[in-house]
N, CA, C and O atoms as CSV, one atom per row, in Angstrom:
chain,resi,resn,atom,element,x,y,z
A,1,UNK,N,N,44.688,110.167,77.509
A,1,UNK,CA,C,44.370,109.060,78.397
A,1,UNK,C,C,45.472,108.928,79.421
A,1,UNK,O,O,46.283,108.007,79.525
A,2,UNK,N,N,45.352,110.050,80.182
A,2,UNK,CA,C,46.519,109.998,81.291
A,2,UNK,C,C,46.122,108.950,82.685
A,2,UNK,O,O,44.905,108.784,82.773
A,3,UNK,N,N,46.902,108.261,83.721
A,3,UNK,CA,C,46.339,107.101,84.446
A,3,UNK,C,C,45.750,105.919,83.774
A,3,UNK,O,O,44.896,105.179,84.262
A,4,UNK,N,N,46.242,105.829,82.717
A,4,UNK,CA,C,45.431,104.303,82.539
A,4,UNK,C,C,46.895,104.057,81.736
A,4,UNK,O,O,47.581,104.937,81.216
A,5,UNK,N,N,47.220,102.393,81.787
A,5,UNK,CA,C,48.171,101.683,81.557
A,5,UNK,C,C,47.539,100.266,80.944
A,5,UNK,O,O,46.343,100.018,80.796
A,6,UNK,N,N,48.269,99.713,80.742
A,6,UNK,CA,C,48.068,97.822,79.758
A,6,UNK,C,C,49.347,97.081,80.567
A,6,UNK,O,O,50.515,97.305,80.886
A,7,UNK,N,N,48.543,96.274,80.651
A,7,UNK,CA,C,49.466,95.026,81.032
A,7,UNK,C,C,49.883,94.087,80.168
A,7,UNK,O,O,49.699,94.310,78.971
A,8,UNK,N,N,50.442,93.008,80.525
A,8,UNK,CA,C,51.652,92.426,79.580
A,8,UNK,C,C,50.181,91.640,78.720
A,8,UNK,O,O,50.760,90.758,78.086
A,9,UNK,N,N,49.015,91.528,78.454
A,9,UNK,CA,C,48.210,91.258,77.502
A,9,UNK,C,C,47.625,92.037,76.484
A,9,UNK,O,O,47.238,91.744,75.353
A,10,UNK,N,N,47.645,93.326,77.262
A,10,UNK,CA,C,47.287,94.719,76.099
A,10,UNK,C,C,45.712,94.921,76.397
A,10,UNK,O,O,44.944,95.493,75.624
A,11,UNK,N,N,45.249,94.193,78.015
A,11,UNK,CA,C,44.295,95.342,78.772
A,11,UNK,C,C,43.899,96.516,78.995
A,11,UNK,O,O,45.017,96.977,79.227
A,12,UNK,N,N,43.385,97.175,79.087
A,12,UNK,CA,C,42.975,98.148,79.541
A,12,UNK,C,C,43.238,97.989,80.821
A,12,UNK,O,O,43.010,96.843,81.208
A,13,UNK,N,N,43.797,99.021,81.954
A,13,UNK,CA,C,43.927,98.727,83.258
A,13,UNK,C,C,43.355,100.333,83.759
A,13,UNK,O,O,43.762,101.392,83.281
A,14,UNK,N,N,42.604,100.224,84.540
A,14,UNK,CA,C,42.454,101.123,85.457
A,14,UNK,C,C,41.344,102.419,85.038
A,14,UNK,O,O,41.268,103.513,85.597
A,15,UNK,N,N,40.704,102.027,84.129
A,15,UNK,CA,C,39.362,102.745,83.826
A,15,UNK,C,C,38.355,101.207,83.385
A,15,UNK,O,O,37.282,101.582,82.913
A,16,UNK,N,N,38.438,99.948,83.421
A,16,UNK,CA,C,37.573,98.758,83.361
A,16,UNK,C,C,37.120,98.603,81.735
A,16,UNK,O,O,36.034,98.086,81.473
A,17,UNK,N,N,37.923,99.030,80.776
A,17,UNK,CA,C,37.245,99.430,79.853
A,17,UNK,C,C,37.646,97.613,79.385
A,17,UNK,O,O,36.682,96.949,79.006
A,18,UNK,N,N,38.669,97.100,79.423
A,18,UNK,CA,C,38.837,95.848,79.542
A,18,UNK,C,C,37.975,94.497,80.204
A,18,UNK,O,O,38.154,93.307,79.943
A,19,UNK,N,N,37.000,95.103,81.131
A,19,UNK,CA,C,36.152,93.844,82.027
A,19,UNK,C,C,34.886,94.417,80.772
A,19,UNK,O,O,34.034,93.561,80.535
A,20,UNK,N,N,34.745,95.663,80.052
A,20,UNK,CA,C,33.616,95.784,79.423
A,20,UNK,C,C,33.505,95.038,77.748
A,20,UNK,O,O,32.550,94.607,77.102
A,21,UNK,N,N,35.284,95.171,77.411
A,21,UNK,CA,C,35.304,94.231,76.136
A,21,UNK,C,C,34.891,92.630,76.276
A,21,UNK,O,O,34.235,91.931,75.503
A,22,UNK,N,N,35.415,92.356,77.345
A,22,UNK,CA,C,35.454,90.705,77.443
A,22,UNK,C,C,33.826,90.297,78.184
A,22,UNK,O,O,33.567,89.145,78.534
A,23,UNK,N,N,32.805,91.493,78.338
A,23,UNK,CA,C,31.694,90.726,78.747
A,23,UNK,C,C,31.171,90.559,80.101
A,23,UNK,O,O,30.182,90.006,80.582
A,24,UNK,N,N,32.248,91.279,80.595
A,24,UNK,CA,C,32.493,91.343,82.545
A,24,UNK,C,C,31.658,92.384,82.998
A,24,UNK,O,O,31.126,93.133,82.178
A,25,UNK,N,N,31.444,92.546,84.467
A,25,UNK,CA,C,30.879,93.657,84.275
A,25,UNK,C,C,32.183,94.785,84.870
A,25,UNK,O,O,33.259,94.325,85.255
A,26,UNK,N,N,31.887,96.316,84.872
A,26,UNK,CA,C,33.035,96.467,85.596
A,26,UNK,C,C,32.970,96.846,86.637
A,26,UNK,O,O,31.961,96.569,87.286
A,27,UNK,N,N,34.072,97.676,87.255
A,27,UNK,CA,C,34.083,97.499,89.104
A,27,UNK,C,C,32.839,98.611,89.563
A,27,UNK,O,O,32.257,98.168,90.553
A,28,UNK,N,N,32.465,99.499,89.257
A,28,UNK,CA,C,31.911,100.099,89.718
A,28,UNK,C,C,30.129,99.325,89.606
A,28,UNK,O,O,29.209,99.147,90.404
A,29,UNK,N,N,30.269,99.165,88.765
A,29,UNK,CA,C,28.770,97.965,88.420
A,29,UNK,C,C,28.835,96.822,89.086
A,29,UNK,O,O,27.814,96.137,89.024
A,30,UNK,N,N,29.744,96.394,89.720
A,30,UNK,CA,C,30.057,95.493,90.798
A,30,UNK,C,C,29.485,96.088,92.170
A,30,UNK,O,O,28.824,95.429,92.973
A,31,UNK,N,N,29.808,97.314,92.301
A,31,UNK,CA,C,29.801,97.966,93.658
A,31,UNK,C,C,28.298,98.333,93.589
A,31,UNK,O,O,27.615,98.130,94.593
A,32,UNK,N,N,27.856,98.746,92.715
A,32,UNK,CA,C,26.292,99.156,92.682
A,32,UNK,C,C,25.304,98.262,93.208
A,32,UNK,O,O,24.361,98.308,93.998
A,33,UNK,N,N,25.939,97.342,92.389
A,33,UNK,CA,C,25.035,95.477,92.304
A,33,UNK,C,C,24.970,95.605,93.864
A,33,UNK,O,O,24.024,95.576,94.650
A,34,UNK,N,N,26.024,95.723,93.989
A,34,UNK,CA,C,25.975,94.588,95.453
A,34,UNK,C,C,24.914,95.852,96.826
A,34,UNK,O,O,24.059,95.437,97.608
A,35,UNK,N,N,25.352,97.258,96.695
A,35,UNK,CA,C,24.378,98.182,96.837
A,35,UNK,C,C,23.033,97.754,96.682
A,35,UNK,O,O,22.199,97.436,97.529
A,36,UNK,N,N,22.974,97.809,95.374
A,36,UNK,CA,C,21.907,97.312,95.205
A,36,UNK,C,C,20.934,96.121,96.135
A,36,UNK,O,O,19.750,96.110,96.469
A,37,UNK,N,N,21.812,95.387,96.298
A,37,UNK,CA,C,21.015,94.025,96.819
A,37,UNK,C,C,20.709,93.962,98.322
A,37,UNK,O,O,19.933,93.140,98.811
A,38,UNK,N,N,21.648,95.269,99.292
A,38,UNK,CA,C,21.791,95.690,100.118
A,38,UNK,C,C,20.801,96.595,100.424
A,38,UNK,O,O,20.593,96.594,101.637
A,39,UNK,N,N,20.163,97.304,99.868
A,39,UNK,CA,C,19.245,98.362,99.795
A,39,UNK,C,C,17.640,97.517,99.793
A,39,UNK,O,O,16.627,97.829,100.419
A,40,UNK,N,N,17.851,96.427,98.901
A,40,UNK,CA,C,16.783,95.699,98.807
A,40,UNK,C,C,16.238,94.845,99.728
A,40,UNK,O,O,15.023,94.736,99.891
A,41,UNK,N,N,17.527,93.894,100.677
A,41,UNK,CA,C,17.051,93.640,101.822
A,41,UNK,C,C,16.872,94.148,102.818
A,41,UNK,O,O,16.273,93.513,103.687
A,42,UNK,N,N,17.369,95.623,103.103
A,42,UNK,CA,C,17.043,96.531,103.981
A,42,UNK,C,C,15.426,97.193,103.529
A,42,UNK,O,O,14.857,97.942,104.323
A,43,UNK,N,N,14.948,96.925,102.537
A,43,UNK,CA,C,13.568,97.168,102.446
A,43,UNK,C,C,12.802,96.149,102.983
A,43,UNK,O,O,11.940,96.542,103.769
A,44,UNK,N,N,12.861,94.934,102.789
A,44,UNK,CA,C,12.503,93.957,103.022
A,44,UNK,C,C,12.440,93.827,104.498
A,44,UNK,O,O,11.521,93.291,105.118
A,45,UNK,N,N,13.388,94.308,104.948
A,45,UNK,CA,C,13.146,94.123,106.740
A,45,UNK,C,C,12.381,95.547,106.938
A,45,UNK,O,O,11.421,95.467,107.705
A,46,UNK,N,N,12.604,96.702,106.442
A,46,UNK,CA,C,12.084,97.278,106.863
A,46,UNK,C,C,10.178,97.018,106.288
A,46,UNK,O,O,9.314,97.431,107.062
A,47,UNK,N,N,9.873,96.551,105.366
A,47,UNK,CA,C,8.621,96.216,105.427
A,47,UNK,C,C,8.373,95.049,106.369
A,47,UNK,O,O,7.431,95.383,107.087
A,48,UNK,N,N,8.672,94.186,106.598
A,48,UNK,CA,C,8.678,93.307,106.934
A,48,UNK,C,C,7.845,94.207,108.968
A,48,UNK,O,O,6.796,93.913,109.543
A,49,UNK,N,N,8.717,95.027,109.294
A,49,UNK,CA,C,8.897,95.917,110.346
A,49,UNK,C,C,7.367,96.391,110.481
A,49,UNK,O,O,6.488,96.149,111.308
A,50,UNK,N,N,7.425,97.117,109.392
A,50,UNK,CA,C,6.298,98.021,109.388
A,50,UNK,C,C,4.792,97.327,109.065
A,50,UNK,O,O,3.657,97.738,109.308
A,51,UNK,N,N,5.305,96.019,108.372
A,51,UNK,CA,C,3.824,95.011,108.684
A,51,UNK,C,C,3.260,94.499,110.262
A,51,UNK,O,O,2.090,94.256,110.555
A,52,UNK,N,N,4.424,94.421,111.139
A,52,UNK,CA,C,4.230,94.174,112.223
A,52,UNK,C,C,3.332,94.986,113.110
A,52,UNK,O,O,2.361,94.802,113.844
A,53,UNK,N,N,4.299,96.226,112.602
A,53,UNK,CA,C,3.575,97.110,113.443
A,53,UNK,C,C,2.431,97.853,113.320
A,53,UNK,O,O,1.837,98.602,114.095
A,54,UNK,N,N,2.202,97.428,111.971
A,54,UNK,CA,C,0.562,98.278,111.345
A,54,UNK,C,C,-0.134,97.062,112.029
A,54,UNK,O,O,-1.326,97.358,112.115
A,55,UNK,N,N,0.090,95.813,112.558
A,55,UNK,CA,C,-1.043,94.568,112.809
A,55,UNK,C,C,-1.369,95.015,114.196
A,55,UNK,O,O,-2.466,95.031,114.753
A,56,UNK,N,N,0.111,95.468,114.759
A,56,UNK,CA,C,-0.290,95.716,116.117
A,56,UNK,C,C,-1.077,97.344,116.696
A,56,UNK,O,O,-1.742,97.618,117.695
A,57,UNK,N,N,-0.691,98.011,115.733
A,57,UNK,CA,C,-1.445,99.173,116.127
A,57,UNK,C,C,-3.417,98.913,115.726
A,57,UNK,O,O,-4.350,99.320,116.417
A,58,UNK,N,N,-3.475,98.341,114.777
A,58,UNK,CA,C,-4.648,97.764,114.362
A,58,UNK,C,C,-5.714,97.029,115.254
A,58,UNK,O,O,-6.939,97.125,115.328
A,59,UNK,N,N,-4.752,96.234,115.924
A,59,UNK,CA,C,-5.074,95.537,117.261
A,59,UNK,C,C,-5.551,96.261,118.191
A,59,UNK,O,O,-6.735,96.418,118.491
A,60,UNK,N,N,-4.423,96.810,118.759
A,60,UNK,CA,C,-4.938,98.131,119.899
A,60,UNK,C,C,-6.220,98.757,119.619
A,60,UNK,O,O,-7.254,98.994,120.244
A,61,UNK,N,N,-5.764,98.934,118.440
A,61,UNK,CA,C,-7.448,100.048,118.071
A,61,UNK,C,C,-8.289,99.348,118.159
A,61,UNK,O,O,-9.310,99.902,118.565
A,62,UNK,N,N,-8.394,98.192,117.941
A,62,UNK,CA,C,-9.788,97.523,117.950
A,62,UNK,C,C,-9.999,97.209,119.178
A,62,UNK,O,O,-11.078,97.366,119.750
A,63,UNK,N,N,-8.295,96.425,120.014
A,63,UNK,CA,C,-9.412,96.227,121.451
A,63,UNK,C,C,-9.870,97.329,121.952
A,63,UNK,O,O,-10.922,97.223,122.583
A,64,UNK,N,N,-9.184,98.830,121.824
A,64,UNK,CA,C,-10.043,99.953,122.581
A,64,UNK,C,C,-11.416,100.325,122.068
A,64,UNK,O,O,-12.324,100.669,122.824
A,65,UNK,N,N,-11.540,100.239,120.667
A,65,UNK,CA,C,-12.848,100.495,120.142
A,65,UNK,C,C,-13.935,99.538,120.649
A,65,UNK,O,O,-14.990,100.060,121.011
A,66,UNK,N,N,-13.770,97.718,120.749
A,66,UNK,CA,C,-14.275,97.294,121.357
A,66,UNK,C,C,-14.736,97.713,123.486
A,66,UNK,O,O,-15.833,97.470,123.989
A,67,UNK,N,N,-13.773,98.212,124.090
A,67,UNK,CA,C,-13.555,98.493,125.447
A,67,UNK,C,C,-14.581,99.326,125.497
A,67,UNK,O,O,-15.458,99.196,126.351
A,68,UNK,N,N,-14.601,100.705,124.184
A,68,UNK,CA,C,-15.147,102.098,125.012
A,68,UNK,C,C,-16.250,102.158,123.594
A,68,UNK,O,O,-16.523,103.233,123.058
A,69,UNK,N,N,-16.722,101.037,123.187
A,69,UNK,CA,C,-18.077,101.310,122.135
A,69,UNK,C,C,-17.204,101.637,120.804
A,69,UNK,O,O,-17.604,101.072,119.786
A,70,UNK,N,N,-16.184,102.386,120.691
A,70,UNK,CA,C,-15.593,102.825,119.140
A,70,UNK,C,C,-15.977,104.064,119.025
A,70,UNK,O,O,-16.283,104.689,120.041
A,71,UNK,N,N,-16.036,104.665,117.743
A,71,UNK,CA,C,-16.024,106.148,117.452
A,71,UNK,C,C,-17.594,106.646,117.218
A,71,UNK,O,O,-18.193,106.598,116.144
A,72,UNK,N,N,-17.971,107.001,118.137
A,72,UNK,CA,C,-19.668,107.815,117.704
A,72,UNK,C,C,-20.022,109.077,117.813
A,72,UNK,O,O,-19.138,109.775,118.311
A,73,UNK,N,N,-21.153,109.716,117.483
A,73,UNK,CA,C,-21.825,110.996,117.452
A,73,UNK,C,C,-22.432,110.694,118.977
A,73,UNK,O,O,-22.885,109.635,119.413
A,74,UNK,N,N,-22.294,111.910,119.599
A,74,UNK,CA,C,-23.426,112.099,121.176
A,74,UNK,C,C,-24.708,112.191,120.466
A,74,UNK,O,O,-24.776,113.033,119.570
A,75,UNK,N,N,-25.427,111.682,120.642
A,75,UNK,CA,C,-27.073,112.168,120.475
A,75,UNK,C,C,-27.610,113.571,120.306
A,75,UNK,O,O,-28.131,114.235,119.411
A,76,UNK,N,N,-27.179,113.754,121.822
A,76,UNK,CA,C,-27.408,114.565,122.420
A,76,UNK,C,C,-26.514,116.247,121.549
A,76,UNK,O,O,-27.043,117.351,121.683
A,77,UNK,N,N,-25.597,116.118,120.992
A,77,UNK,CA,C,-24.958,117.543,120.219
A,77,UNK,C,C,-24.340,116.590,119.129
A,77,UNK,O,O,-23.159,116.244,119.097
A,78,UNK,N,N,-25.101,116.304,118.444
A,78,UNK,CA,C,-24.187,115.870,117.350
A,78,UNK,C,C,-23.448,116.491,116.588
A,78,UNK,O,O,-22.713,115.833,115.852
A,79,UNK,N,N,-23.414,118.259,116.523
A,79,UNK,CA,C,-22.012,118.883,115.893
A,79,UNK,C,C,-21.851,120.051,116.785
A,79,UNK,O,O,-22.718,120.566,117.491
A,80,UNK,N,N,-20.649,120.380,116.651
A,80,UNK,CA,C,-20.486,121.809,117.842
A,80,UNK,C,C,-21.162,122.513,117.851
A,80,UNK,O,O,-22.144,122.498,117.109
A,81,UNK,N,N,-20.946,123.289,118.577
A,81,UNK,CA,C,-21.633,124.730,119.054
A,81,UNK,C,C,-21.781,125.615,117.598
A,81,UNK,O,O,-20.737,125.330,117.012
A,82,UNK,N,N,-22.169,126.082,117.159
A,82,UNK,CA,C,-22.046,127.631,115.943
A,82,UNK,C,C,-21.475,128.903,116.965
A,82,UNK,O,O,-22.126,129.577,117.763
A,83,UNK,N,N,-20.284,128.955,116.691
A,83,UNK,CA,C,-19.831,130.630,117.075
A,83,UNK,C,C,-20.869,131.359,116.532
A,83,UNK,O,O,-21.290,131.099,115.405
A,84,UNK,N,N,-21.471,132.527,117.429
A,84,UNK,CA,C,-22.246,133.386,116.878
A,84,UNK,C,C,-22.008,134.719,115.954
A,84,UNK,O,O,-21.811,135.651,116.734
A,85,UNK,N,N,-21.938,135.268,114.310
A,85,UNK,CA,C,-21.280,135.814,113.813
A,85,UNK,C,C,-22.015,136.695,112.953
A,85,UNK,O,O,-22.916,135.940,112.586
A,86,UNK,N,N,-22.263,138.003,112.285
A,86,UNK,CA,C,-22.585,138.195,111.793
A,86,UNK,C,C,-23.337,137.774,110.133
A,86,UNK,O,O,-22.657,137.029,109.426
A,87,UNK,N,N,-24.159,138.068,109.798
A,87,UNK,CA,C,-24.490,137.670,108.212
A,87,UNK,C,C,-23.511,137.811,106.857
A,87,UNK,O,O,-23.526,138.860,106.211
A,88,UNK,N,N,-22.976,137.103,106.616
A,88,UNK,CA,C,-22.063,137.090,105.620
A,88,UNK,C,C,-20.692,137.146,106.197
A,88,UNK,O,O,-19.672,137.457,105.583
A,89,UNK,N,N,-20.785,136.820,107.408
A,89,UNK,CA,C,-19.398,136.799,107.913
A,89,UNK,C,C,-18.395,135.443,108.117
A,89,UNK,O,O,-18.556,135.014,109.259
A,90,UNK,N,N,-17.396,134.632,107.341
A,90,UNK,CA,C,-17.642,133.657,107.467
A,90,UNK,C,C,-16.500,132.918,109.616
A,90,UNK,O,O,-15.740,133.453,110.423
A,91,UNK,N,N,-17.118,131.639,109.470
A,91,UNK,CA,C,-16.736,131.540,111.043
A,91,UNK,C,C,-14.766,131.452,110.849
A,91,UNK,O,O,-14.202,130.917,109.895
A,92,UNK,N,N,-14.038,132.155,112.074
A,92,UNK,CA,C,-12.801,131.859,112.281
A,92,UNK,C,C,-12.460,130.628,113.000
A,92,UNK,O,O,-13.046,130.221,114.003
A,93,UNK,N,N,-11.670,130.180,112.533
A,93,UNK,CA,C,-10.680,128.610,113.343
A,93,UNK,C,C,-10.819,129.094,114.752
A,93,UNK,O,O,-11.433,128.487,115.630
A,94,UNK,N,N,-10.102,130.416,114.921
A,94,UNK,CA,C,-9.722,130.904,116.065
A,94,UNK,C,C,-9.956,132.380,116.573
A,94,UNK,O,O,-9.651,133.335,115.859
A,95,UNK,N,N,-10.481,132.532,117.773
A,95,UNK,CA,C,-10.677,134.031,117.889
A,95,UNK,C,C,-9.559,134.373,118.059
A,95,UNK,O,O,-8.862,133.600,118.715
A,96,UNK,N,N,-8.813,135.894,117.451
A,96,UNK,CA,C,-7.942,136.585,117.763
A,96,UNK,C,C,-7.745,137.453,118.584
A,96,UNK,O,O,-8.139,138.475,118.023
A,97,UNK,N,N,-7.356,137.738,119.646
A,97,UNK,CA,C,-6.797,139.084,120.746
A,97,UNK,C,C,-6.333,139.749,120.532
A,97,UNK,O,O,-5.109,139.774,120.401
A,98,UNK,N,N,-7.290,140.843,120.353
A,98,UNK,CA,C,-6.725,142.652,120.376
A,98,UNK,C,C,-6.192,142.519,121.162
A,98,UNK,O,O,-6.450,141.713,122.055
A,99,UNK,N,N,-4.888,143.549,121.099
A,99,UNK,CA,C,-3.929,144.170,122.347
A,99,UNK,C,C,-3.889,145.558,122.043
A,99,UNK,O,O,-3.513,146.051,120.980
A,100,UNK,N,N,-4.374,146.251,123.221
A,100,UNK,CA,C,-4.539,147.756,123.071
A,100,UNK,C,C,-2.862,148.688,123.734
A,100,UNK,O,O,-2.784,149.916,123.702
């Protein structure tokens, strides 16, 4: 037990093993705590944040959905085009370019 010493009561000094006999908490569980409580109101604002801004993006969307009708099918093509492809061939995302 090299670095640790007692004081004129016969403490423990300098590993807390003394704040843990008497019921205390010790320093590093001090430092956590308070971490702790720090971390927690930084959630708190940050929800707090992000409620705001989910109301307001929510908003937007609706007045534009209201402005331009909202999200619909054309009548007129209700799903894309079919790339034209052989039988059993299935369709690509993307055509690829040969380079000769």
């Amino acid at each position: 037990m090299e670095n640790v010493t007692t004081d004129a009561t016969g403490a423990v000094d300098g590993t807390g093993l003394d704040a843990v006999f008497q019921g205390r908490p010790v320093p590093n569980e001090v430092q956590l705590h308070a971490e702790l409580r720090r971390l927690r109101e930084q959630l708190e604002l940050l929800t707090t944040v992000l409620d705001t801004l989910q109301r307001a993006n929510e908003g937007a969307y609706r007045e534009l959905s209201m402005a331009n009708g909202g999200a619909r099918f054309d009548p007129e093509k209700p799903f894309p085009p079919d790339p034209p492809r052989r039988l059993g061939q299935l369709p690509r995302p993307f055509q690829l370019r040969r380079s000769l």
